[in-house]
C-alpha positions as CSV (number, residue, x, y, z in Angstrom):
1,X,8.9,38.0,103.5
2,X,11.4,36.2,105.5
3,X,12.4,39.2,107.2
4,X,9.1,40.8,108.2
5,X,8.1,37.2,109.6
6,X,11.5,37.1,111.7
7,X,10.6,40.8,112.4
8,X,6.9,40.0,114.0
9,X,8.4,37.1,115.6
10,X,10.9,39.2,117.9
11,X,8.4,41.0,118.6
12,X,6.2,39.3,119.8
13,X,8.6,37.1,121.8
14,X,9.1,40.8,123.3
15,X,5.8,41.2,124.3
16,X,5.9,37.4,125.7
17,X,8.8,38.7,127.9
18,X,6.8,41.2,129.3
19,X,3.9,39.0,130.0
20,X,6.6,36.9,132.0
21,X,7.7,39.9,134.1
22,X,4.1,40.6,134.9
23,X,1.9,37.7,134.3
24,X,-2.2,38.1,133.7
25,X,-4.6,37.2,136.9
26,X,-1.5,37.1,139.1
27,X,-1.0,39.8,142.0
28,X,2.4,41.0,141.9
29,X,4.3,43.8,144.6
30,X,6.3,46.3,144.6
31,X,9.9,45.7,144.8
32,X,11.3,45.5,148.5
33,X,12.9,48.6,147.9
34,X,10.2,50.5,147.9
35,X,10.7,50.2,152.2
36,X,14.4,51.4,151.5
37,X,12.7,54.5,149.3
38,X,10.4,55.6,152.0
39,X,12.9,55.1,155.1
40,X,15.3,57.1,153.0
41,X,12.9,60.0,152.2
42,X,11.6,60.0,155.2
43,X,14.9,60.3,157.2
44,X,15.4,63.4,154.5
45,X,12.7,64.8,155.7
46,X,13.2,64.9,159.4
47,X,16.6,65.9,159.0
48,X,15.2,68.6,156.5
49,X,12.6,70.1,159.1
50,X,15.2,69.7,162.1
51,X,18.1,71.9,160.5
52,X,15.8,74.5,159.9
53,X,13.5,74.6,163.2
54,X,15.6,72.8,165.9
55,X,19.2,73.0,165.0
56,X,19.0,76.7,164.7
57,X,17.8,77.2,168.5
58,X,20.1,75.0,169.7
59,X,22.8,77.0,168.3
60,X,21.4,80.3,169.3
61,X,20.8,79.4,172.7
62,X,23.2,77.6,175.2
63,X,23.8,73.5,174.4
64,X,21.7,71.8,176.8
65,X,21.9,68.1,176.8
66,X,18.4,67.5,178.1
67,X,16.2,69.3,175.8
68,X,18.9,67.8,173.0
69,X,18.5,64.3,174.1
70,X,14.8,64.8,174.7
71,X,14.4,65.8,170.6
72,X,16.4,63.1,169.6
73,X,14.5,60.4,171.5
74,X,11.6,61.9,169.8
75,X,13.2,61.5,166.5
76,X,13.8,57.9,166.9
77,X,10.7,56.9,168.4
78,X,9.3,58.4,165.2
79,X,11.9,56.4,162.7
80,X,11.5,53.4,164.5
81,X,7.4,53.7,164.1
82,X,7.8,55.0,161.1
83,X,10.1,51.3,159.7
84,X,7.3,49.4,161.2
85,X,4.7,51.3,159.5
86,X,6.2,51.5,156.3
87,X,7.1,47.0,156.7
88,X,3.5,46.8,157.3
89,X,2.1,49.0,154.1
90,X,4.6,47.0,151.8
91,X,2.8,43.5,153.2
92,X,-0.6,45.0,152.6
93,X,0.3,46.1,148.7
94,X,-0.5,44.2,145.8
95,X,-1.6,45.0,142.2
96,X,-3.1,42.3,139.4
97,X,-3.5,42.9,135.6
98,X,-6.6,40.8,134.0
99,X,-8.1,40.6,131.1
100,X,-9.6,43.6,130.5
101,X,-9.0,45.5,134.3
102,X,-6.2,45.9,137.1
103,X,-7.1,46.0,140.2
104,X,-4.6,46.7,143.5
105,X,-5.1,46.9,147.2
106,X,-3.0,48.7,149.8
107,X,-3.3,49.9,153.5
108,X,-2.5,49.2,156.9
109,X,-5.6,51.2,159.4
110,X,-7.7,51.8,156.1
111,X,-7.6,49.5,153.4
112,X,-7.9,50.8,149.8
113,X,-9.3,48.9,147.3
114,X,-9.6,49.4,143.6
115,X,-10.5,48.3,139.9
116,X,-10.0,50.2,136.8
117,X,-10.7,48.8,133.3
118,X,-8.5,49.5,130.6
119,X,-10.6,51.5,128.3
120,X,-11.0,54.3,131.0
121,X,-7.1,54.9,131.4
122,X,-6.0,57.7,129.2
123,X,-2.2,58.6,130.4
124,X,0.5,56.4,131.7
125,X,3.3,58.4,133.2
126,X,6.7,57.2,134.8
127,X,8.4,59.0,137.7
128,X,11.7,58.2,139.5
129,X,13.5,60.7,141.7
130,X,17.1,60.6,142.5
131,X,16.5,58.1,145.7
132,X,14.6,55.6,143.3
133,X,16.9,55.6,140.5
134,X,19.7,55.0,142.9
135,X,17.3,52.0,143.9
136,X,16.8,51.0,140.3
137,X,13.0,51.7,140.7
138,X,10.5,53.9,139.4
139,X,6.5,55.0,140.3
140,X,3.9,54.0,137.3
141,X,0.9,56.8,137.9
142,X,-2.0,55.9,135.9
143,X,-4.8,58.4,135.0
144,X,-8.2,57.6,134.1
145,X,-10.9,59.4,132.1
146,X,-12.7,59.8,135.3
147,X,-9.5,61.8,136.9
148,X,-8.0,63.7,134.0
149,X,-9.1,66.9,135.5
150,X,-7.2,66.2,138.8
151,X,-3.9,66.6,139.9
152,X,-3.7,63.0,141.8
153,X,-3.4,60.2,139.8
154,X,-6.3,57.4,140.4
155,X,-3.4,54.5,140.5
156,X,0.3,54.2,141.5
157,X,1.8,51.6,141.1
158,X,4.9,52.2,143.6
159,X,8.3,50.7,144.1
160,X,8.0,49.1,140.8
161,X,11.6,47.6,138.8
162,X,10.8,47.6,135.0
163,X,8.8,50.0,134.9
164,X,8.9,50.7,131.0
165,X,7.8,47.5,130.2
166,X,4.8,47.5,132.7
167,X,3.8,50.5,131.2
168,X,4.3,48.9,127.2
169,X,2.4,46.1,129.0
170,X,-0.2,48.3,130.2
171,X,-0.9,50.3,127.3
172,X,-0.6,47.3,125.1
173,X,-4.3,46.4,126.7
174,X,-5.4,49.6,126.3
175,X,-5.0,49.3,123.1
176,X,-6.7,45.7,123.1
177,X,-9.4,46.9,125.7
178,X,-10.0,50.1,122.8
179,X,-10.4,47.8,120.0
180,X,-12.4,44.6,121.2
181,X,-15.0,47.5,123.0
182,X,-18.8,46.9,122.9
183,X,-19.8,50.6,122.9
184,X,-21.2,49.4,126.8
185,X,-17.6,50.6,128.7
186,X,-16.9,46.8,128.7
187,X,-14.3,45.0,126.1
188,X,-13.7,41.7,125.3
189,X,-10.6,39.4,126.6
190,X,-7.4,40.6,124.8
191,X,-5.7,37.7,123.4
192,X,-3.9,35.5,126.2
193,X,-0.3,34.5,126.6
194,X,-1.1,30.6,125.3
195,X,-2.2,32.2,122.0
196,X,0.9,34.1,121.6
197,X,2.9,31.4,122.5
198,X,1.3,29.1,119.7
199,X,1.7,32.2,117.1
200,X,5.1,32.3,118.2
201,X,5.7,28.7,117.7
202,X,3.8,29.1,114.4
203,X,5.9,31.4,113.2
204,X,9.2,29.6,114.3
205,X,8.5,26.8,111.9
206,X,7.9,28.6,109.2
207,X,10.9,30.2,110.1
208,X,12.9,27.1,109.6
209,X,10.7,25.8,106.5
210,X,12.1,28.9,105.0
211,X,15.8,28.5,106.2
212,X,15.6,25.3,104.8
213,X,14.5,26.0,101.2
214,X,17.3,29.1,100.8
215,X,19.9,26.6,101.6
């Protein structure tokens, strides 16, 4: 008995972790290098596009320093638009578990604006590409019964360190969301960190009660 009791208890001092990390009813962000990610891909991508449009003519033709310095104006006009951009998206980002939704908001010209409940998210997929995992961080998509058909996820959750857990955290709700359901698309509050914590501290005493009486 001892064991399964010391068992549950790391556990669920695991799952307190998690709810550290990312607390309920408080917005989070990505991590700041998600800006890093996107400069990075994006300066890929230029220099992608240029080596096979650009640099080719330049090479098949005769150098000419004004149409060269003329594209590479261009190119840093568009990085340097592109950093502010990219500063400004990050600011506008922001993602919030509750009780028994998340909701998240992003967008600098157009501002996007969403809440999902839990019992309507059916996969939880996480993606990192070589840039990202040299970055140490990792994309959370999140489809919902109402986008299972489409290739777009309806959330992601970008930039994100930790990941795994999030998505543990995440799907730990689900579960919740699943079991405390009304039958009305609606579901209860899952239990809150405070009753964890007192399980946990619970749990600890008999702990020691039980130390005590093998010694």
């Amino acid at each position: 008995m001892f064991f399964y009791i010391e068992k549950f208890t790391i556990l669920l001092e695991f799952s307190m972790v998690k709810s550290l990390i990312f607390p309920l009813n408080t917005p989070f962000k990505p991590s700041v290098a998600l800006i890093t990610w996107f400069i990075a891909d994006f300066i890929l991508v230029i220099l992608l596009i240029l080596s096979c449009t650009i640099v080719p003519v330049i090479i098949a033709s005769e150098f000419d320093w004004f149409i060269t310095g003329i594209t590479l104006t261009g190119v840093l006009i568009l990085i340097v638009f592109f950093v502010a951009w990219v500063r400004l998206y990050y600011v506008s980002m922001w993602y919030e578990l509750r009780d028994d939704e998340m909701s998240w908001k992003r967008g600098v010209w157009f501002r996007r604006t969403g809440i999902v409940p839990y019992n309507r998210i059916t996969n939880l997929d996480v993606i990192q590409g070589p840039v990202m995992r040299m970055l140490g961080i990792s994309t959370l998509s999140i489809q919902t019964a109402g986008y299972s058909g489409q290739a777009v996820p309806e959330i992601r959750i970008e930039g994100i360190e930790h990941a795994d857990d999030l998505r543990e955290l995440i799907r730990s709700l689900v579960r919740q969301s699943g079991m405390h359901s009304d039958g009305t698309g609606g579901g209860a509050p899952p239990i809150t960190v405070s009753t964890d914590q007192k399980i946990i501290e619970e749990l600890v005493k008999i702990r020691t009660l039980l130390e005590q009486q093998k010694k």
